[in-house]
PyMOL commands that place a pseudoatom at each C-alpha (Angstrom):
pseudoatom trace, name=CA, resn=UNK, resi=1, chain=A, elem=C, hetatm=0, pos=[-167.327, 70.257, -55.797]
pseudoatom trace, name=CA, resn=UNK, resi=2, chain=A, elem=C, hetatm=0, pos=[-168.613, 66.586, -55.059]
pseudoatom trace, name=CA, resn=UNK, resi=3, chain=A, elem=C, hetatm=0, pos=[-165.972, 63.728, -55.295]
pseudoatom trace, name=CA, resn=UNK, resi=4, chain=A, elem=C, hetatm=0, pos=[-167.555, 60.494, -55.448]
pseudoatom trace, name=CA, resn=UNK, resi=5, chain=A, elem=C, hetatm=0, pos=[-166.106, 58.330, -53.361]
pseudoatom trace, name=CA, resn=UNK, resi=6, chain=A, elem=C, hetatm=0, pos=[-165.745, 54.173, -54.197]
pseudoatom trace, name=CA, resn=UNK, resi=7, chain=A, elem=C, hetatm=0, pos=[-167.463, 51.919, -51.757]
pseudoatom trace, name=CA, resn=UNK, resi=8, chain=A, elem=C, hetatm=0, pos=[-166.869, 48.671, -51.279]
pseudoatom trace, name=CA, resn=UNK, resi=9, chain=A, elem=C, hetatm=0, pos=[-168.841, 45.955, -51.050]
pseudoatom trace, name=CA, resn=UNK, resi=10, chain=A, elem=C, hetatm=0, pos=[-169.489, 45.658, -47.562]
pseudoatom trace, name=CA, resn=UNK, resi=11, chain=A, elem=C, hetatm=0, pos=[-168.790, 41.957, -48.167]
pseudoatom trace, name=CA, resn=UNK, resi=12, chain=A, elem=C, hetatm=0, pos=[-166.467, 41.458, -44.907]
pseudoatom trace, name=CA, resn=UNK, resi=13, chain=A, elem=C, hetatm=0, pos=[-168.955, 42.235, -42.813]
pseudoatom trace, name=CA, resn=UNK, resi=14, chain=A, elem=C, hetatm=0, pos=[-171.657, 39.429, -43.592]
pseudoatom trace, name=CA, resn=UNK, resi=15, chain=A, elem=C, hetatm=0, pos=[-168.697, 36.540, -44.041]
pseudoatom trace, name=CA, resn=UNK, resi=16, chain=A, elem=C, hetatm=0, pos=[-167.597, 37.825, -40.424]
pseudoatom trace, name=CA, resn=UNK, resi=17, chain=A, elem=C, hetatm=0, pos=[-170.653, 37.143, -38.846]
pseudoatom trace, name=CA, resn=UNK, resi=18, chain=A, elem=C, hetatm=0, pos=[-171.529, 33.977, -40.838]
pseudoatom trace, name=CA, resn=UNK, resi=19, chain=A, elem=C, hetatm=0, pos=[-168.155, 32.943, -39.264]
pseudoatom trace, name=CA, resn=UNK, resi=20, chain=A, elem=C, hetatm=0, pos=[-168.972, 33.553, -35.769]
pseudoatom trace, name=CA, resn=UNK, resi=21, chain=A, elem=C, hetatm=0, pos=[-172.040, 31.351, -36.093]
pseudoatom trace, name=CA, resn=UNK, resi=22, chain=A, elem=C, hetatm=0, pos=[-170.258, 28.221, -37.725]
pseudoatom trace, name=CA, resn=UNK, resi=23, chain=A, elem=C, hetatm=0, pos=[-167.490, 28.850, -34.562]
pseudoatom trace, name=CA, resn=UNK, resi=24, chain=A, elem=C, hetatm=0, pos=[-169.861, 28.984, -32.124]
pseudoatom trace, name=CA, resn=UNK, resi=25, chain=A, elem=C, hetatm=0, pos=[-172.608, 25.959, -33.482]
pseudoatom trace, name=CA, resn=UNK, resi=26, chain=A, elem=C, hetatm=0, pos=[-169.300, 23.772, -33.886]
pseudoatom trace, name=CA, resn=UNK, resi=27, chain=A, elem=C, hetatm=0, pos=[-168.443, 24.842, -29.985]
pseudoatom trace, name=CA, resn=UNK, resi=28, chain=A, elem=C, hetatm=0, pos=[-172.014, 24.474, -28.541]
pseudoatom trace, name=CA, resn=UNK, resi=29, chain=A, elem=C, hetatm=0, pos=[-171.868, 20.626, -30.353]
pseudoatom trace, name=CA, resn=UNK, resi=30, chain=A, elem=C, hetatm=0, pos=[-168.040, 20.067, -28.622]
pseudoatom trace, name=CA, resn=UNK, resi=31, chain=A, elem=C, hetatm=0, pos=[-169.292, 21.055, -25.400]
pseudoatom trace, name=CA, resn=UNK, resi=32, chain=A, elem=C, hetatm=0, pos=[-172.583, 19.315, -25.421]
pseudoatom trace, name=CA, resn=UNK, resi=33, chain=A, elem=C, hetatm=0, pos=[-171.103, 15.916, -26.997]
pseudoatom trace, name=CA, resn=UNK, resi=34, chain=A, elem=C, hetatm=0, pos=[-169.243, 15.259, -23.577]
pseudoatom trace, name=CA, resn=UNK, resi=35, chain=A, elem=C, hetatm=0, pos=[-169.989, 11.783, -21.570]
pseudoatom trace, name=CA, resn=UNK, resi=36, chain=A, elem=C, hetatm=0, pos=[-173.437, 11.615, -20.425]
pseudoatom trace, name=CA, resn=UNK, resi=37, chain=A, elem=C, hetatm=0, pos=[-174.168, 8.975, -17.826]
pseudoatom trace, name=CA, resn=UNK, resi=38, chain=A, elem=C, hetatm=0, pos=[-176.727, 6.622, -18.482]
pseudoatom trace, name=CA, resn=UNK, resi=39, chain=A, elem=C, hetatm=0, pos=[-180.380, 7.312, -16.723]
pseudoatom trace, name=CA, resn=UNK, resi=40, chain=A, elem=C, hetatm=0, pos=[-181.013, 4.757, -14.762]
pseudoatom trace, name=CA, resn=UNK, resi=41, chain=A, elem=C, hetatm=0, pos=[-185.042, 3.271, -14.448]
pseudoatom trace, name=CA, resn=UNK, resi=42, chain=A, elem=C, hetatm=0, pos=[-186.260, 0.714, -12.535]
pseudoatom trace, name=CA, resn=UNK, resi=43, chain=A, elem=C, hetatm=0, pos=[-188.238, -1.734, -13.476]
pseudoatom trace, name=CA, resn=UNK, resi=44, chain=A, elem=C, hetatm=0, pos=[-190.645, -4.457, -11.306]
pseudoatom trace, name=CA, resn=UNK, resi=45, chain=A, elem=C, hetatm=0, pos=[-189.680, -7.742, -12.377]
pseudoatom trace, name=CA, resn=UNK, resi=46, chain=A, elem=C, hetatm=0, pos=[-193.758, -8.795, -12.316]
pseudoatom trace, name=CA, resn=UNK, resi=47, chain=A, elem=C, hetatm=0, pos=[-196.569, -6.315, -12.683]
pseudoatom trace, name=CA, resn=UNK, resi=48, chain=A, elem=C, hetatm=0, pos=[-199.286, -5.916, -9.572]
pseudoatom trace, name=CA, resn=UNK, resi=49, chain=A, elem=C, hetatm=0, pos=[-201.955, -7.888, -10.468]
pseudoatom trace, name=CA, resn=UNK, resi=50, chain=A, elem=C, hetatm=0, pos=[-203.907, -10.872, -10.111]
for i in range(1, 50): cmd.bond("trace and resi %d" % i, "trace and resi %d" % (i + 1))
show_as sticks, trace
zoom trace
């Protein structure tokens, strides 16, 4: 005889990895906000010409 068996959702699964993604966006953005120096450029004060 067959018993048929109740399955759920399977709605963990997607939430889980939806989860992961937010964590690691929100980490990549902490990590890569950090202090940044300035670039430095120099500049002539005239240009070469005439």
């Amino acid at each position: 005889m067959i018993y048929h068996e109740d399955k759920s959702s399977g709605l963990a699964f997607p939430i889980i990895v939806i989860l992961i993604a937010i964590i690691a966006i929100i980490g990549t953005l902490a990590l890569s906000s950090g202090h940044q120096e300035s670039a430095r450029v120099w500049v002539p004060v005239r240009s070469a010409g005439p």
